[in-house]
N, C-alpha and C positions, 0 to 999 in steps of 0.2 A: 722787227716784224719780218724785213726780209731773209734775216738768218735763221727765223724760225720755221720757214715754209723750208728755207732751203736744206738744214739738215731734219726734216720733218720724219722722211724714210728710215735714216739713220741712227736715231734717237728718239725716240716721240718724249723721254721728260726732259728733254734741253731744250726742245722746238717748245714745248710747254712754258718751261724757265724765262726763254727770253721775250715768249710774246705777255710774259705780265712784269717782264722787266722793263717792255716798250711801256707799259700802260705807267706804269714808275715814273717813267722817264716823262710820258707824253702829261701828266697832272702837275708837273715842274717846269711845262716848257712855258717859254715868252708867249705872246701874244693874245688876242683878247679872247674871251669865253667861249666865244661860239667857234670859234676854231679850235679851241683846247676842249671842246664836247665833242669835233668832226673827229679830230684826233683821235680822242679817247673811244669814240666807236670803229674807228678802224683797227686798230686793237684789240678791241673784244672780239672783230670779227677773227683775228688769229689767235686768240686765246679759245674762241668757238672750236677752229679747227684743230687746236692741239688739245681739246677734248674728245673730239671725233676720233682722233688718232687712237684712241683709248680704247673705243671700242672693238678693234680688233685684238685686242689683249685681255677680252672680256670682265671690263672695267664694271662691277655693277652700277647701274645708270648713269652711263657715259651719254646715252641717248638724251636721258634729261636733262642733265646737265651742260651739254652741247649746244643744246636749245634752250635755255635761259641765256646762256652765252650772247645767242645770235639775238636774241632777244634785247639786251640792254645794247648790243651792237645795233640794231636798227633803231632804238631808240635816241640813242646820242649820236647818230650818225644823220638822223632826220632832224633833228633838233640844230643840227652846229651847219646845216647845210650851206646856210648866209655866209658862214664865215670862211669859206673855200672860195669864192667866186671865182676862184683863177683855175680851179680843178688841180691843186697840188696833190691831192691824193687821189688814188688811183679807184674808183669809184669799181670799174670791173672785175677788179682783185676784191674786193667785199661780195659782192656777188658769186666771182667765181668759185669763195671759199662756201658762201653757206650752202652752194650747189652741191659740193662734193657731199655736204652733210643730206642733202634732201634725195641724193641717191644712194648713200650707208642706208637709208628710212625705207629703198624702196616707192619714194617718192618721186619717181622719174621723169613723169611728165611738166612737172611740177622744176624737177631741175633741168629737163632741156628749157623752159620756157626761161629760168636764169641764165642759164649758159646763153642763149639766142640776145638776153636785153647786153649780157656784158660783152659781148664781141663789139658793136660799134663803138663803146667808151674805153675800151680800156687799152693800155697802155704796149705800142709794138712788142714791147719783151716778152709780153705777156700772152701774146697772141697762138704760139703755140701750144702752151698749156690750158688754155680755153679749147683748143682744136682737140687733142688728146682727150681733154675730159670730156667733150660731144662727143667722141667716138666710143667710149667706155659705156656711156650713157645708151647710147642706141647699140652697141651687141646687147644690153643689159634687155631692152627693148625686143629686142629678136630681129634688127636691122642690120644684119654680118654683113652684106652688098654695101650698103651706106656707109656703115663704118670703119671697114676698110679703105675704101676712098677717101674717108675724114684723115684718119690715124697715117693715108700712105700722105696726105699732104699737110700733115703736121709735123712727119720726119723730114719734112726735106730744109725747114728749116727751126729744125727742137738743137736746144744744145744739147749740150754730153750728157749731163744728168737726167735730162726727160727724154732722152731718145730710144734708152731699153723697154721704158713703157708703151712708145708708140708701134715698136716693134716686135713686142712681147703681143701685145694688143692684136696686132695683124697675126700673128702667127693663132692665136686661140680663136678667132673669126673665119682662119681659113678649115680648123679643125670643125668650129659649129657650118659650114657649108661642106663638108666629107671630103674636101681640098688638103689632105691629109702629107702628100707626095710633096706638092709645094710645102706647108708649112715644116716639113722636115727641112727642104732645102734651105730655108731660111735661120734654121737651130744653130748655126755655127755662131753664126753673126750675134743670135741672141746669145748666147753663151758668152759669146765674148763681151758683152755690153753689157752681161750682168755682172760679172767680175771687176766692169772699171767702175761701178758704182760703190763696190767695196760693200754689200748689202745681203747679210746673208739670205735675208727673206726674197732680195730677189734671185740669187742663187738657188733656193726650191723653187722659186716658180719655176724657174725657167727646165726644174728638172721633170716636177709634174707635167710643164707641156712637153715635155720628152717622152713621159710615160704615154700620153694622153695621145701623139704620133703612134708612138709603137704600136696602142691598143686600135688607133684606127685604120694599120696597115695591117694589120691582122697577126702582129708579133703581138704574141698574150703572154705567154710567158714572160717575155722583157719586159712588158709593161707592167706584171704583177712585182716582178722584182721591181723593179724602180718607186711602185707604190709602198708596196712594202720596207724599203729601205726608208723611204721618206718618216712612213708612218713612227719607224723603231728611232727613228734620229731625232723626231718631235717630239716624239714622248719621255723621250732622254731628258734632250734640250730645254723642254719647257718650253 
């Protein structure tokens, strides 16, 4: 489960692969039922989110399917509740994942109110990428002030891998508040934190918020070429 969040950016069918390879793993593991049911819904909840993954690749009904997902994940995750009593499993990480699905929906209020329950249970590691995904959630919201100050103190302690999102984040917040001056001064930094991610897809972003500078500093031509380039390299690329 943990190696399917973590190359989740970088592959979405290995983050796939491994979180029904946990579920494999977790229907063979020792101890009694009601833990091997808590189990096996923490699992569906990462097998929910390597469905979700899907829908940015315009997966037909990745929506439904994500959501049955999350469905038998709350189901055997309510049901095996007894057999955790020690909270071995990370009850915030179930939460945090089907959040991200409930704002793919559009559902946002709906996932700030997950994001708000999973912060006090879940687990320090964890805590930065609950802050990042509140802050994605409220620009989605129309709260750029708010989310800025979410996403500036979620970087101060994101590791390497989530730190271009919190940063990438702040720069397209400062673009939706016409702070266009600063978010350019901060393009180097993104640049360079998209490339240690090794991510091509975060490589465009960070080049649309390049266009997305230019067109707000009032360079149009640079920013048509940037769009333009993008467009002809997608349409390539597939």
């Amino acid at each position: 489960c943990e190696e399917s969040t973590k190359i989740a950016s970088q592959n979405r069918e290995r983050a796939g692969e491994c979180a029904e390879a946990a579920l494999v793993v977790a229907e063979c593991a020792p101890g009694g039922e009601l833990f091997k049911m808590r189990l096996a819904g923490f699992c569906w909840g990462h097998i929910g989110n390597a469905c979700r993954l899907k829908i940015a690749t315009g997966v037909s009904g990745a929506f439904e399917v994500a959501d049955c997902a999350f469905a038998r994940c709350a189901e055997l995750w309510m049901a095996g509740a007894a057999g955790d009593p020690y909270g071995l499993l990370d009850a915030g990480r179930v939460l945090w994942l089907e959040a991200a699905l409930r704002k793919d929906q559009g559902r946002l209020t709906e996932a700030l109110r997950m994001l708000d329950e999973a912060m006090p249970m879940a687990a320090k590691e964890l805590q930065p990428f609950l802050r990042v995904s509140y802050g994605i959630v409220l620009e989605f919201l129309g709260d750029s002030e708010r989310a800025i100050r979410v996403l500036e103190e979620a970087a101060e302690n994101a590791p390497r891998q989530l730190l271009f999102y919190a940063r990438f984040n702040v720069g397209v917040n400062l673009c939706h508040l016409g702070r266009h001056e600063e978010a350019e001064g901060m393009l180097p930094e993104v640049e360079r934190l998209a490339l240690e991610t090794e991510s091509r897809g975060n490589e465009v972003l960070t080049r649309w918020l390049s266009g997305r500078i230019a067109a707000g500093r009032g360079r149009k031509e640079e920013a048509l070429g940037r769009f333009r380039s993008l467009k002809t390299e997608l349409l390539v690329g597939g």
